[in-house]
C-alpha positions, -999 to +999 in steps of 0.1 A: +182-800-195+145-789-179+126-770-201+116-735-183+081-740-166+068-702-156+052-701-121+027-678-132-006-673-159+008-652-186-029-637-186-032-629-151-002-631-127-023-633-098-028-672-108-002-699-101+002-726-119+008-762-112+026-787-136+024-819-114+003-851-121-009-855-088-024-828-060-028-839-025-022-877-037-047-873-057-044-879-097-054-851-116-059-846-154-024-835-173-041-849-206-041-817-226-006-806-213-015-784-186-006-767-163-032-767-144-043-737-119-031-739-083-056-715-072-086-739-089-074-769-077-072-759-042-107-744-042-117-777-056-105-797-033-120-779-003-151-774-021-149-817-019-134-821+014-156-798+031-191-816+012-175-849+022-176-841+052-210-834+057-223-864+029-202-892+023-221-901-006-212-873-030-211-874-064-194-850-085-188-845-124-175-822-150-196-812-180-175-790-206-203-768-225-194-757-258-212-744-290-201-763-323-168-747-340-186-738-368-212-722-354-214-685-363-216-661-333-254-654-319-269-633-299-271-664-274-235-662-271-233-627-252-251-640-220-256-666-197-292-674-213-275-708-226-264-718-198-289-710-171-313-732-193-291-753-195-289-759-155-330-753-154-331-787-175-306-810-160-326-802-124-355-818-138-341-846-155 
């Protein structure tokens, strides 16, 4: 017996999800247990297809910014301030 999969983000029905392991043949990352958002990865992938297009040498990444679990909450953590240095730096690197 299949365990129920709901179509939908509980949090915001508006966003499909997708349980799959792979997305236009291409593998995508089910590590965590997913699902995944349909919405996102269709963005993403014209987002690539479309720069691909134009530069065949693309490189892309993923960079998962987070402030230590123990941390107690700052002032820092109500904006983008973090962040936008964050981006300011890794230009000039």
């Amino acid at each position: 017996m299949s365990q129920h999969q709901p179509l939908r983000h509980p949090l915001n029905d508006k966003l499909r999800l997708y349980y799959e392991d792979t997305y236009r043949g291409f593998e995508v990352q089910q590590e965590k247990g997913g699902p995944l958002i349909l919405d996102y990865l269709e963005r993403s992938y014209q987002t690539l297809d479309t720069v691909t297009r134009i530069n065949t040498t693309t490189f892309a990444f993923r960079v998962d910014l987070r402030f230590p679990g123990k941390m107690p909450r700052l002032l820092m953590h109500e904006n983008n301030c973090v962040l936008a240095r964050f981006f300011y730096n890794f230009r000039y690197v």
